[in-house]
N, C-alpha and C positions, 0 to 999 in steps of 0.2 A: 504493500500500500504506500501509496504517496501521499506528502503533506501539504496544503496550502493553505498556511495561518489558518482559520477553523475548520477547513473544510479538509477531509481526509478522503482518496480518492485510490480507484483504479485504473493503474494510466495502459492502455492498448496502443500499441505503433503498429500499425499496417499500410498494406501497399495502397492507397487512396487519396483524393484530394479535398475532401473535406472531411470536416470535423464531431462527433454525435457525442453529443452530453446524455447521460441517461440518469437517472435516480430510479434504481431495483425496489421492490416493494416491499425489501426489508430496511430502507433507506438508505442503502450504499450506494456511492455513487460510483459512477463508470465513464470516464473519460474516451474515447477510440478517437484519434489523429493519426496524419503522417505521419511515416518513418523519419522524417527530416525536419518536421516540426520544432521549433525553437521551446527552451522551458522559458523566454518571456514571453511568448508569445501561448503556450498553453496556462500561466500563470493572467494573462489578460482577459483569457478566455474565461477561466473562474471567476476574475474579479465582476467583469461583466454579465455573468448569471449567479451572483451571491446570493441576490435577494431570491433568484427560480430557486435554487438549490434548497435552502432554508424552506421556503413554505410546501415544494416536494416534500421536504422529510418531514417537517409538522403534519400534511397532508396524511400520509403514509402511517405515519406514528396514531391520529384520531382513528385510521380503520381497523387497522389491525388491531387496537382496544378491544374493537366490538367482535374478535374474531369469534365464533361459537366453535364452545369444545365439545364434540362430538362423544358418546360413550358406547362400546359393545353393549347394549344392554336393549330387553325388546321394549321396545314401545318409542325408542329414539329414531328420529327422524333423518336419514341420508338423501342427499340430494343425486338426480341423473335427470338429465336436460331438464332442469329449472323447475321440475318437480319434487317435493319431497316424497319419499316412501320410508315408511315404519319397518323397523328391522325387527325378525320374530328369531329370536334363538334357539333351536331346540332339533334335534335328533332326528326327527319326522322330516328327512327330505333325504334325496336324492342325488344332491353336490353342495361341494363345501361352503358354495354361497352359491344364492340365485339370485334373480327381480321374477317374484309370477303374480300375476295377477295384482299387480300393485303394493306389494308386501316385499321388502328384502326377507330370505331366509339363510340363517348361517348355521350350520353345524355345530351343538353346542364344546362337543369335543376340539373344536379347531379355532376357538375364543382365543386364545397365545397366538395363530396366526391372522388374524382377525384384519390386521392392520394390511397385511401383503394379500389378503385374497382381495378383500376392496381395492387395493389399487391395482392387481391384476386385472378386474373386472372392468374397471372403467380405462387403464389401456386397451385391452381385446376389444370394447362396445368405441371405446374414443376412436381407435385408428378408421374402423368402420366407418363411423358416422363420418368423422373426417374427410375421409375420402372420397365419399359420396358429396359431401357440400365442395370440395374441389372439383369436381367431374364438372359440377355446376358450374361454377362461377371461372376457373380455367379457360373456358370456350369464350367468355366475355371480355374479359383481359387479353387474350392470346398470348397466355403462357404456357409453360406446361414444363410442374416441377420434376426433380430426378427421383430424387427417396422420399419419403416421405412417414415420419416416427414418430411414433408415442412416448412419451419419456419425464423423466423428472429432469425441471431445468430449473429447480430452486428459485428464482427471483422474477424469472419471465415468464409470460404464457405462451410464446412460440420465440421463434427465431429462422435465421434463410441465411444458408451459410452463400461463401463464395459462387461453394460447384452449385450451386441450385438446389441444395437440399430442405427440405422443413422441417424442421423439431416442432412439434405441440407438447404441451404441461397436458397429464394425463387429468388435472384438473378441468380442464375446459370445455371437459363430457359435463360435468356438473350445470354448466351454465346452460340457458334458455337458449334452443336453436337460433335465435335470432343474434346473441350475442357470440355464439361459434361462428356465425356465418362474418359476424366482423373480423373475429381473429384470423380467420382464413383469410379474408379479400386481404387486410393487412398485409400478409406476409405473402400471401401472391403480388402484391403491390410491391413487397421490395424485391420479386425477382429482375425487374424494371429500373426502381432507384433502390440504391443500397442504403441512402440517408432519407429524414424527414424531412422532403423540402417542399415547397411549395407544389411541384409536381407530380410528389407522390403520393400530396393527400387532394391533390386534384384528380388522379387516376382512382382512390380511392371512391370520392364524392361523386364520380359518372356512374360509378357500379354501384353505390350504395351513398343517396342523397342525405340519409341519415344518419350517417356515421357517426358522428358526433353525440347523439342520442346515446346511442349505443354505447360509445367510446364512455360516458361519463358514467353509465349505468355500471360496465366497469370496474370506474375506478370508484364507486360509491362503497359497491354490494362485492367483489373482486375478494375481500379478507373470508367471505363468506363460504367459498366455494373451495372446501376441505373437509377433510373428515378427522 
């Protein structure tokens, strides 16, 4: 980690010509500049979003308060696509976790691995669904990604690498169809631009006029969507 008077940062040098400030949703910040980039010139960059930096991480800091702590126990409530279903424990089923009929069922023998079958569950259901709001909105963009994964990415809900690849947060099964379908166009949109500039939330806003809706919903209810 790098320092800059209060702001304590991670600095990324790659091969690019501009510059992407980010603040992570556990409030760390992330720096990505040029390989050649000057440190007065990355220290001007900070000084000039002090004030974005701070109210990000205030921001960030008021949601995750509200985070809810989810418990193996029946009658608790797990979310998949913006619905919640009531989780029933007990012996009487078939595999070590299901969704039937509107009820989670979990194995009560398999409560110690409780934590890894749910997030198995909603990568195998996320990559799916994923994939399917890609097919969609892919043909509208004229892209067309390489890989395309499920995975735990700690701080972000997707990412798009160099080669064209796309990581999804096995989280974002959790969220309302509506708000998957943002995180997709998103990150279809950076197969286009690599940074947030003006073009790539205007490629955004032809495929989805409301993004911003979206986008805010988010980062409201966003601490929300874990177990």
């Amino acid at each position: 980690m790098e320092k800059y008077k209060d702001i304590e940062y991670e600095l990324i040098r790659r091969k690019r010509k501009t510059s992407s400030l980010i603040v992570e949703r556990d409030g760390k910040v992330k720096l990505i500049v040029s390989e050649d980039l000057s440190t007065q010139r990355i220290e001007e960059l900070l000084e000039g979003k002090r004030y974005w930096i701070h109210s990000k991480r205030a921001q960030w800091e008021d949601l995750n308060a509200s985070r809810v702590n989810r418990q193996f126990r029946s009658g608790q409530g797990f979310l998949y696509l913006g619905s919640s279903y009531r989780l029933e424990v007990t012996e009487k089923t078939d595999k070590d976790l299901k969704l039937y009929r509107g009820r989670f069922y979990l194995r009560k023998s398999k409560l110690n691995e409780a934590d890894e079958l749910f997030k198995s569950f909603y990568k195998e259901k996320g990559l799916k669904k994923i994939q399917e709001r890609i097919e969609i909105y892919k043909r509208q963009m004229g892209v067309n990604p390489k890989n395309i994964r499920i995975m735990e990415l700690k701080n972000r809900w997707a990412s798009c690498s160099d080669e064209g690849n796309l990581n999804f947060h096995w989280k974002c099964v959790l969220a309302p169809i509506t708000i998957i379908d943002y995180i997709v166009v998103h990150e279809l949109a950076h197969l286009i631009y690599k940074d947030h500039s003006d073009e790539f939330w205007n490629t955004v806003d032809k495929v989805m006029p409301d993004y911003l809706k979206r986008k805010q919903w988010l980062r409201d209810k966003g601490a929300s969507l874990d177990i």
